[in-house]
DOPA-370721 format. One record per atom (N, C-alpha, C): residue number from 1; residue in one letter; atom name; y, z, x. Coordinates in steps of 0.05 Angstrom, whole numbers, plus 5000, padded with zeros to 4 digits. Example, Ala and Ser with C-alpha at 12.3 -4.5 7.8 and 13.67 -1.06 7.14 Angstrom:
BEGIN
{num:1, residuo:A, atomo:N, yy:4886, zz:5156, xx:5264}
{num:1, residuo:A, atomo:CA, yy:4910, zz:5156, xx:5246}
{num:1, residuo:A, atomo:C, yy:4934, zz:5156, xx:5264}
{num:2, residuo:S, atomo:N, yy:4955, zz:5142, xx:5257}
{num:2, residuo:S, atomo:CA, yy:4979, zz:5143, xx:5273}
{num:2, residuo:S, atomo:C, yy:5001, zz:5157, xx:5258}
This chain:
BEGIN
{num:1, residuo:X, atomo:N, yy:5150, zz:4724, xx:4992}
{num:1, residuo:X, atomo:CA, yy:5123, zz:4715, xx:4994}
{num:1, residuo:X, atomo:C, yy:5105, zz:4738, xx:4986}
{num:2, residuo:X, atomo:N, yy:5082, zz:4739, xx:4972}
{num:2, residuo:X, atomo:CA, yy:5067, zz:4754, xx:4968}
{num:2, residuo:X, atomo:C, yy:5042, zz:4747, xx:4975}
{num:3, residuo:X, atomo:N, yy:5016, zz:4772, xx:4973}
{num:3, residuo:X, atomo:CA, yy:4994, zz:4765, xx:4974}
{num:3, residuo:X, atomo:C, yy:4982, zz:4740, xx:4954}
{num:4, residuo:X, atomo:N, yy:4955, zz:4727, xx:4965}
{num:4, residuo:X, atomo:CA, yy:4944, zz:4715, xx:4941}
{num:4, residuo:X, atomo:C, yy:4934, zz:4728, xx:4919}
{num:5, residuo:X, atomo:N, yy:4929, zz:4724, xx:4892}
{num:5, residuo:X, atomo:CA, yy:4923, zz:4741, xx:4876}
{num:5, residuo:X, atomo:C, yy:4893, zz:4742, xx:4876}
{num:6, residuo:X, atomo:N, yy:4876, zz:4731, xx:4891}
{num:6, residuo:X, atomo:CA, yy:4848, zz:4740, xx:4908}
{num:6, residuo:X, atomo:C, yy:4844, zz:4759, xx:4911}
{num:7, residuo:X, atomo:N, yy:4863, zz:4769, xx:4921}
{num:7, residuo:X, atomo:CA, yy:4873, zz:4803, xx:4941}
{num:7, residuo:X, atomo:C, yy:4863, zz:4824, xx:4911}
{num:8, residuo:X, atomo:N, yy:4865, zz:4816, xx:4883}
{num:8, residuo:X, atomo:CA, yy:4866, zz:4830, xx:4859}
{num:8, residuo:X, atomo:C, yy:4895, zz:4845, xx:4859}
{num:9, residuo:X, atomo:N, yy:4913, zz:4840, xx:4866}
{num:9, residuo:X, atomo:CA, yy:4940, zz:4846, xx:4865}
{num:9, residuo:X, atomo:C, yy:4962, zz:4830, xx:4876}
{num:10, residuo:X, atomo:N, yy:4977, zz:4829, xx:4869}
{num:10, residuo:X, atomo:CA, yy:4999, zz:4803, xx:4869}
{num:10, residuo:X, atomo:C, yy:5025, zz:4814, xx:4885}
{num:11, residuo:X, atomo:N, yy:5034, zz:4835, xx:4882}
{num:11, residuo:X, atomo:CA, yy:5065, zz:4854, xx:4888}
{num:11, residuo:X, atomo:C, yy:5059, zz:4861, xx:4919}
{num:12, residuo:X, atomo:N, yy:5051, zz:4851, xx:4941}
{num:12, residuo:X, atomo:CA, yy:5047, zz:4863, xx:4963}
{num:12, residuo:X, atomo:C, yy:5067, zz:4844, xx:4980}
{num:13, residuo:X, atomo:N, yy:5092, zz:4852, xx:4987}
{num:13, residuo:X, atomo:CA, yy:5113, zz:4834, xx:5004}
{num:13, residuo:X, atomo:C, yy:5099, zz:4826, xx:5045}
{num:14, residuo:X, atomo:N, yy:5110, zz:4806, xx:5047}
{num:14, residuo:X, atomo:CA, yy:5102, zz:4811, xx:5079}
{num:14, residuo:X, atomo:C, yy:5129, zz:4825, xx:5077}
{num:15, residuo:X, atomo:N, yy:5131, zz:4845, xx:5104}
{num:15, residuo:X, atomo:CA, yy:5152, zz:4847, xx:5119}
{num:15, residuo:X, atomo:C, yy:5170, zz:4832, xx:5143}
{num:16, residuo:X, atomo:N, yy:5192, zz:4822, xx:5136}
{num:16, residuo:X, atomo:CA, yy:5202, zz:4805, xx:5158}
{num:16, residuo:X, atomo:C, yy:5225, zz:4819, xx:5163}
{num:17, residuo:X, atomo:N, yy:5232, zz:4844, xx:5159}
{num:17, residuo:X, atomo:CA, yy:5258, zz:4852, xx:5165}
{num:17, residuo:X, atomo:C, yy:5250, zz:4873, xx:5192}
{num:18, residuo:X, atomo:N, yy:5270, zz:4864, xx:5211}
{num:18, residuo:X, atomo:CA, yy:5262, zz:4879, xx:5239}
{num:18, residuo:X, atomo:C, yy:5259, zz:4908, xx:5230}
{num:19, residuo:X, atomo:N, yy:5244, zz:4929, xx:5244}
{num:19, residuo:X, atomo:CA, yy:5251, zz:4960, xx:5237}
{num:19, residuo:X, atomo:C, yy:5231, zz:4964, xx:5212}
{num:20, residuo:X, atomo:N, yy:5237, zz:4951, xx:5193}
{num:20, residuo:X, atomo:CA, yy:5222, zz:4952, xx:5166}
{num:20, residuo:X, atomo:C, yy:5191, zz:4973, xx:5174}
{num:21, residuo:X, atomo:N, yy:5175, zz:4949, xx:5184}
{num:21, residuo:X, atomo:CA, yy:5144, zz:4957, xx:5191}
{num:21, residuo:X, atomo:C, yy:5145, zz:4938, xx:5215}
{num:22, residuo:X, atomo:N, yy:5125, zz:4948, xx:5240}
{num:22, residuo:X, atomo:CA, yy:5125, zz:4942, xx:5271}
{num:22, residuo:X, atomo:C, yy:5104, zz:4914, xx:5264}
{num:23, residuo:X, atomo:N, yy:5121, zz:4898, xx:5272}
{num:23, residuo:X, atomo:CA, yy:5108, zz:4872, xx:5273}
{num:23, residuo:X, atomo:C, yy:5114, zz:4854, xx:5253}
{num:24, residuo:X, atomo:N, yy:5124, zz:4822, xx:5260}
{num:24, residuo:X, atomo:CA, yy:5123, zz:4800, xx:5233}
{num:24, residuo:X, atomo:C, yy:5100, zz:4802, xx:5224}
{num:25, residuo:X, atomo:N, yy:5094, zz:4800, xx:5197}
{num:25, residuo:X, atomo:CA, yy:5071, zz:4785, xx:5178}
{num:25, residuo:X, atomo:C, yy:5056, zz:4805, xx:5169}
{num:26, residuo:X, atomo:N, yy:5067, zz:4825, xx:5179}
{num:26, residuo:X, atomo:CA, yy:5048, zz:4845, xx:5154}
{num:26, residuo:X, atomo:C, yy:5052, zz:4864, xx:5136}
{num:27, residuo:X, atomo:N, yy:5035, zz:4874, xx:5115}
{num:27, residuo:X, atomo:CA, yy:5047, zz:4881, xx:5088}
{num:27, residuo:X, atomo:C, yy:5057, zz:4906, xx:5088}
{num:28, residuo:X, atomo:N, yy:5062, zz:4913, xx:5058}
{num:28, residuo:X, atomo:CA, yy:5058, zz:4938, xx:5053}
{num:28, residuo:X, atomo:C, yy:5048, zz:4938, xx:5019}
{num:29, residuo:X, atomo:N, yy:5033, zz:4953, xx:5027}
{num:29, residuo:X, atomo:CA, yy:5018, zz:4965, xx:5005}
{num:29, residuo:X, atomo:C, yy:5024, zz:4984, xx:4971}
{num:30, residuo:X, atomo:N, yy:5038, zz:4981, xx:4959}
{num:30, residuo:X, atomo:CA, yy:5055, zz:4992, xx:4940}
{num:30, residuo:X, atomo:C, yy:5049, zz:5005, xx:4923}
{num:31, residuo:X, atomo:N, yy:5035, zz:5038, xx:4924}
{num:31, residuo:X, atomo:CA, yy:5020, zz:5051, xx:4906}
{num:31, residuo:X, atomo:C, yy:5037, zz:5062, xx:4890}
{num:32, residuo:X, atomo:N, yy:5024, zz:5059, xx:4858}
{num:32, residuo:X, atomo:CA, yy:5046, zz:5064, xx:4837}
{num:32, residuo:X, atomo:C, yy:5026, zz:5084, xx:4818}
{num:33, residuo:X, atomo:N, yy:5041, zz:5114, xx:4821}
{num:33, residuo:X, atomo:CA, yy:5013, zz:5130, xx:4812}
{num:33, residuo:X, atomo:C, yy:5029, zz:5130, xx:4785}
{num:34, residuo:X, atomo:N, yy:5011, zz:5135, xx:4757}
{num:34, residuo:X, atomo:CA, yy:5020, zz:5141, xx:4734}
{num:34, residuo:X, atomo:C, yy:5038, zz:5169, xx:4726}
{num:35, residuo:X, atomo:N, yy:5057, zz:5164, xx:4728}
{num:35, residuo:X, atomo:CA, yy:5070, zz:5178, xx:4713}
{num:35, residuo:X, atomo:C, yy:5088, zz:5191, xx:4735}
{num:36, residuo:X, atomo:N, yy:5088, zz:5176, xx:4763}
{num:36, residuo:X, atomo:CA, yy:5089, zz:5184, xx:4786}
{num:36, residuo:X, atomo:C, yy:5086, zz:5213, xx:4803}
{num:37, residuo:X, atomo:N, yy:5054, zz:5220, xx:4790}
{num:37, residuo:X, atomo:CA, yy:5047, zz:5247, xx:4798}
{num:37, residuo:X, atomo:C, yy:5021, zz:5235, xx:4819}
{num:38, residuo:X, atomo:N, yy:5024, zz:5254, xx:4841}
{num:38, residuo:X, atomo:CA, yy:4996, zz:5243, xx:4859}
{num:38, residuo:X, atomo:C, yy:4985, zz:5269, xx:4861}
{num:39, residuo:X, atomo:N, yy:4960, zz:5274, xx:4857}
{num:39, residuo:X, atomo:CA, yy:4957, zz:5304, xx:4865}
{num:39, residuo:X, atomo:C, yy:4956, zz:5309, xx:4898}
{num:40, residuo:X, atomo:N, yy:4944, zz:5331, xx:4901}
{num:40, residuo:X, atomo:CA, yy:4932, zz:5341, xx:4938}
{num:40, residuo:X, atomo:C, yy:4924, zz:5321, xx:4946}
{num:41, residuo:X, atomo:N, yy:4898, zz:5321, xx:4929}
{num:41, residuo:X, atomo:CA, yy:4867, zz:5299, xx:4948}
{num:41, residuo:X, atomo:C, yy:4883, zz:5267, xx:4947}
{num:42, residuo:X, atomo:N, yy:4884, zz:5261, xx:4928}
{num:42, residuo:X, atomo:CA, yy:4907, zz:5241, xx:4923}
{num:42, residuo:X, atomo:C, yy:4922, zz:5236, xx:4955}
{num:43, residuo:X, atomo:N, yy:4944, zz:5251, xx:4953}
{num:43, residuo:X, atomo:CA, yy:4959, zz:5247, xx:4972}
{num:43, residuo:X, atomo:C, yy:4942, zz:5245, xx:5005}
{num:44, residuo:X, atomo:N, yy:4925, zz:5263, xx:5006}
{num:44, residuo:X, atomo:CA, yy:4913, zz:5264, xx:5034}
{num:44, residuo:X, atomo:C, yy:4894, zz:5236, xx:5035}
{num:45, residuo:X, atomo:N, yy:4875, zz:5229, xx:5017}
{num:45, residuo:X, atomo:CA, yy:4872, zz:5204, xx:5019}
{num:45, residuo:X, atomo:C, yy:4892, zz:5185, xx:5029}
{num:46, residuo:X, atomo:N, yy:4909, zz:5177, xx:5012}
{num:46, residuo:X, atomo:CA, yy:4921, zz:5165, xx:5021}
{num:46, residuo:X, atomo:C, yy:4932, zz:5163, xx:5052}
{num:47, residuo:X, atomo:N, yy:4939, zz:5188, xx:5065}
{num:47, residuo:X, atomo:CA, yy:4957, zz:5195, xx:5085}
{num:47, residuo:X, atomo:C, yy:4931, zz:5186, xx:5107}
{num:48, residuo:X, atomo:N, yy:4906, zz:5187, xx:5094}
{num:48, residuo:X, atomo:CA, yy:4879, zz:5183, xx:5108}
{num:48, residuo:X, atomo:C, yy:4879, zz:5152, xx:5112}
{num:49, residuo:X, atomo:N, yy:4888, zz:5136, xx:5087}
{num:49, residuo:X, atomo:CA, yy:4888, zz:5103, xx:5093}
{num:49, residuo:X, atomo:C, yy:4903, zz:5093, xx:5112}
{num:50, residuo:X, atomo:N, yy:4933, zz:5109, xx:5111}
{num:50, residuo:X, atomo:CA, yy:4952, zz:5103, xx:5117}
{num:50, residuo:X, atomo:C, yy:4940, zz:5106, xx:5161}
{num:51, residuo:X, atomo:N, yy:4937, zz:5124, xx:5160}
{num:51, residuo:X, atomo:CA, yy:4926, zz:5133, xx:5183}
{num:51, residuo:X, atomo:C, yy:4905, zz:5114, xx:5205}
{num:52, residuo:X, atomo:N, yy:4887, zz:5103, xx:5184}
{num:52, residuo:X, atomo:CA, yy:4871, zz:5079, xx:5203}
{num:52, residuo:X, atomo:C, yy:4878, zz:5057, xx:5192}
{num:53, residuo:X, atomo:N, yy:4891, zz:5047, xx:5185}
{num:53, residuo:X, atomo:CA, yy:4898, zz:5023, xx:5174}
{num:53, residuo:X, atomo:C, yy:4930, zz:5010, xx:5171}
{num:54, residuo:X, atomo:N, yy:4945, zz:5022, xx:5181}
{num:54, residuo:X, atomo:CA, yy:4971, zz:5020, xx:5180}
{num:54, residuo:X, atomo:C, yy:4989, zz:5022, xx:5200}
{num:55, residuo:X, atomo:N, yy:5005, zz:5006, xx:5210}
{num:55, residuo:X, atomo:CA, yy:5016, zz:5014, xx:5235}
{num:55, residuo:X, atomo:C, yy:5045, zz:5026, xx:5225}
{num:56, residuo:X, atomo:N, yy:5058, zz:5027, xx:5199}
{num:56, residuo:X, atomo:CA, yy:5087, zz:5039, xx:5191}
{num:56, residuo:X, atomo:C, yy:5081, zz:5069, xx:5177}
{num:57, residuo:X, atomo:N, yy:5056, zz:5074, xx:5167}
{num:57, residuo:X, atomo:CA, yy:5054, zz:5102, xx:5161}
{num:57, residuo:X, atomo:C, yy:5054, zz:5104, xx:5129}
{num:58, residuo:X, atomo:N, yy:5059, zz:5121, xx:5113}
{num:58, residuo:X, atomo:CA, yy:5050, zz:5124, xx:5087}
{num:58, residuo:X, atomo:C, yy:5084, zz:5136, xx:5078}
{num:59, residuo:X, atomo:N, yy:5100, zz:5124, xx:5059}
{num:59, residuo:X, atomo:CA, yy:5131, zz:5129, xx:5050}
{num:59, residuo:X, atomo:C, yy:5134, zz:5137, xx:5027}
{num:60, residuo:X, atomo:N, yy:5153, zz:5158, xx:5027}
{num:60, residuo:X, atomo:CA, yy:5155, zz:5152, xx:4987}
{num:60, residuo:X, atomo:C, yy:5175, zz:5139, xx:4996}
{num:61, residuo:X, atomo:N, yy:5188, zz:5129, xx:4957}
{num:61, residuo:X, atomo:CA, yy:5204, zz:5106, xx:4964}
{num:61, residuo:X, atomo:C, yy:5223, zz:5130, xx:4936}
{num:62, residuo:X, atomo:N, yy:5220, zz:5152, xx:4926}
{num:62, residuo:X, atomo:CA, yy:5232, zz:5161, xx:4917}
{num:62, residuo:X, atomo:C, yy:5235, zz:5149, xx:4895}
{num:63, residuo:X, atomo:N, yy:5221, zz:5132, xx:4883}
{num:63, residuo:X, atomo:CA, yy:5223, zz:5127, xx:4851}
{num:63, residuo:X, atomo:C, yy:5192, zz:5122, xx:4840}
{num:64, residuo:X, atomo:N, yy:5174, zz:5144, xx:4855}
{num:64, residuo:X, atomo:CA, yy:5151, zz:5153, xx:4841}
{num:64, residuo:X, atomo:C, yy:5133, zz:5128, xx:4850}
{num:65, residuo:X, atomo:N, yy:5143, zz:5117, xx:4870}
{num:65, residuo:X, atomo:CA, yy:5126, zz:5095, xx:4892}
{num:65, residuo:X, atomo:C, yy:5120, zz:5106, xx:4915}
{num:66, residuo:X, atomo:N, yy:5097, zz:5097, xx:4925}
{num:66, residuo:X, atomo:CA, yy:5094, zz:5103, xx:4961}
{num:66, residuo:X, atomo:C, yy:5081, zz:5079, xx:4973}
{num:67, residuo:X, atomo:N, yy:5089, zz:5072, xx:4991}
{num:67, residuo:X, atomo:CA, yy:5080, zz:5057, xx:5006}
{num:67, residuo:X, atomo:C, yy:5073, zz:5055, xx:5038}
{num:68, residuo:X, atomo:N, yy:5053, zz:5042, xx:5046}
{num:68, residuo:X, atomo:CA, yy:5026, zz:5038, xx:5062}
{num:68, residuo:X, atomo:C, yy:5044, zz:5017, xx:5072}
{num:69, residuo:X, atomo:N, yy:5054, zz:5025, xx:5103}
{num:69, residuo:X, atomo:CA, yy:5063, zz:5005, xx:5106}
{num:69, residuo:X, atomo:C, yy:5052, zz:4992, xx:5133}
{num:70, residuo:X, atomo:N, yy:5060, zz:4967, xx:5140}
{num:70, residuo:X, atomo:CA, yy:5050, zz:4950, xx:5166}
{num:70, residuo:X, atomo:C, yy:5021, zz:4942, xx:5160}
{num:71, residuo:X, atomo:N, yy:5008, zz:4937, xx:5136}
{num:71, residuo:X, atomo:CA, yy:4988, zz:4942, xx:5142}
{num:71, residuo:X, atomo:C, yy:4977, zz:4904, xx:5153}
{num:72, residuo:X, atomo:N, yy:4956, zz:4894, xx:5166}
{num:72, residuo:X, atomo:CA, yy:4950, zz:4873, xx:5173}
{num:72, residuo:X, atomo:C, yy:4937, zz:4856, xx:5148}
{num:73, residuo:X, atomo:N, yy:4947, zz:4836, xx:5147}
{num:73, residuo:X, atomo:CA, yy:4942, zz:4818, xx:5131}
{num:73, residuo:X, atomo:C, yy:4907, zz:4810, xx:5125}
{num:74, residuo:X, atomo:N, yy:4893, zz:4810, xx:5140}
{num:74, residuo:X, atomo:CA, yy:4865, zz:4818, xx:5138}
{num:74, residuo:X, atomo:C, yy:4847, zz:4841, xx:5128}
{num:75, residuo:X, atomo:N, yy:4867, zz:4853, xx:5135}
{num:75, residuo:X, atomo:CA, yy:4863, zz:4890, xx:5122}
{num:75, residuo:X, atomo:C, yy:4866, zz:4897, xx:5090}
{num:76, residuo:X, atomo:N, yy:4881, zz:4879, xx:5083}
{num:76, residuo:X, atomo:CA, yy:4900, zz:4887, xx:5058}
{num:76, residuo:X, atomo:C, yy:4886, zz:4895, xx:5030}
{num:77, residuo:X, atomo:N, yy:4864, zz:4864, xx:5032}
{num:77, residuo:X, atomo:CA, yy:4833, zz:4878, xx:5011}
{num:77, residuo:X, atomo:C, yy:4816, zz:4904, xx:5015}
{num:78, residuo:X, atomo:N, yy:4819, zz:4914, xx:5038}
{num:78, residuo:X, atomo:CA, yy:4804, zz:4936, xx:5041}
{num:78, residuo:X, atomo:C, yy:4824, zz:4962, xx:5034}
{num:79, residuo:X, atomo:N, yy:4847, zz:4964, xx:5041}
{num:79, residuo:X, atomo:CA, yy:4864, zz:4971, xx:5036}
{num:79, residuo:X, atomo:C, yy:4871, zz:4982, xx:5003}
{num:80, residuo:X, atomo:N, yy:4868, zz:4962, xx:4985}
{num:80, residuo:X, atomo:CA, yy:4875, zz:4959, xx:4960}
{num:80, residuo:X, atomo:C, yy:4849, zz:4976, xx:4950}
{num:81, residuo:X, atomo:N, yy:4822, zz:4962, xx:4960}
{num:81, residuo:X, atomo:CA, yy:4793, zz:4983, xx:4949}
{num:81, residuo:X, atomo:C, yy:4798, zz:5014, xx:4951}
{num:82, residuo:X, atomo:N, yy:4814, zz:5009, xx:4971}
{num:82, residuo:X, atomo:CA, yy:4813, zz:5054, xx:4983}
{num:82, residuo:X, atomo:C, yy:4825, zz:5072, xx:4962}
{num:83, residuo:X, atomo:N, yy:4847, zz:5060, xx:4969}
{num:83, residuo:X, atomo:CA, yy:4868, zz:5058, xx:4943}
{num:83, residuo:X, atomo:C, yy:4856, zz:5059, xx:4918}
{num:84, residuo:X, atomo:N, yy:4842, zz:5048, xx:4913}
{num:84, residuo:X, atomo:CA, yy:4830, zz:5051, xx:4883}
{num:84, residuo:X, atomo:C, yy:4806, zz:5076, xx:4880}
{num:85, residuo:X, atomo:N, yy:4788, zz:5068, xx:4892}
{num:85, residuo:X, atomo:CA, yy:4776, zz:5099, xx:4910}
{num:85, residuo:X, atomo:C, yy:4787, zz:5120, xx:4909}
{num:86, residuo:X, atomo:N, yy:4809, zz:5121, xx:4917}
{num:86, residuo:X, atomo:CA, yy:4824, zz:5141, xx:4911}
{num:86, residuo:X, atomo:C, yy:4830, zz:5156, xx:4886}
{num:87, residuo:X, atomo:N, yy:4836, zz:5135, xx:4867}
{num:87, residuo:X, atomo:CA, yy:4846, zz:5140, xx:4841}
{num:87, residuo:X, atomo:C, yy:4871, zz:5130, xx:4829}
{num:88, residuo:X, atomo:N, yy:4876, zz:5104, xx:4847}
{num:88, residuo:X, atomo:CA, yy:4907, zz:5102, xx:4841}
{num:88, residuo:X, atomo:C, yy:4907, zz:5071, xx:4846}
{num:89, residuo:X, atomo:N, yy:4931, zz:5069, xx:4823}
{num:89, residuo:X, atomo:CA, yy:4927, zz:5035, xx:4823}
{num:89, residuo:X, atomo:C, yy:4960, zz:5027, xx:4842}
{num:90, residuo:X, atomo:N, yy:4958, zz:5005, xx:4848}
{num:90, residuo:X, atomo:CA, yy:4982, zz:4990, xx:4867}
{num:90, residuo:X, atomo:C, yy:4987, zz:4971, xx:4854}
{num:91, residuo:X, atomo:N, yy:5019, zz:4959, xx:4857}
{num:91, residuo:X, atomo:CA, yy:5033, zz:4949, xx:4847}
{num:91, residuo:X, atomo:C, yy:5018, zz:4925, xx:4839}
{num:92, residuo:X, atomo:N, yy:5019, zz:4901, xx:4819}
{num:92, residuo:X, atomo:CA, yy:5010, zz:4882, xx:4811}
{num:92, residuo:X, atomo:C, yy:4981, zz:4885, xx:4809}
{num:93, residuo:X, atomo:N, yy:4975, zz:4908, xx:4801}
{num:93, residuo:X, atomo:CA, yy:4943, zz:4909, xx:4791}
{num:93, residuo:X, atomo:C, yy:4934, zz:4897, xx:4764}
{num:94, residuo:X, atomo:N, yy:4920, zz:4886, xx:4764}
{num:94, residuo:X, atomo:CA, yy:4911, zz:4875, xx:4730}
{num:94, residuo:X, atomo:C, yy:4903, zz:4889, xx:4713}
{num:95, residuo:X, atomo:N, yy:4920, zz:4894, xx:4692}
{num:95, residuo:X, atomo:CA, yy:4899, zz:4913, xx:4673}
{num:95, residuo:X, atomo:C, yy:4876, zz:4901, xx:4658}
């Protein structure tokens, strides 16, 4: 299941696997930096979204992905803006 593409991104899974992220029904967020370099500010942003908005925490996934995880399904558009704010686009962004 994914977000609606409302959200301006399509690739955001719910989590239903126990352990995954704390709680059924909510996402994670799937930042895919180019070339998979994130700088400092970069990263602390993020670690900053991850921080009020996330109940699983901020992951690499070790193939130049990180992900924002648990985040609440209400949250997820605001989420995606920060993220861009930031400088960095997430999975199923439209070019």
């Amino acid at each position: 299941m994914t977000v609606p593409a409302a959200f301006g991104c399509t690739a955001l899974p719910i989590h239903r696997q126990p352990g995954y992220a704390l709680g059924d029904g909510r996402f994670a967020v799937v930042v895919e930096p180019p070339l998979g370099r994130v700088s400092q500010a970069q990263r602390r942003g993020l670690a900053d979204i991850a921080r009020r908005y996330a109940f699983g925490g901020l992951v690499e996934q070790g193939i130049g992905r990180l992900e924002i995880r648990g985040v609440d399904p209400e949250l997820v558009p605001l989420v995606v803006d920060e993220v861009h704010t930031a400088g960095l686009p997430v999975v199923g962004d439209r070019s």
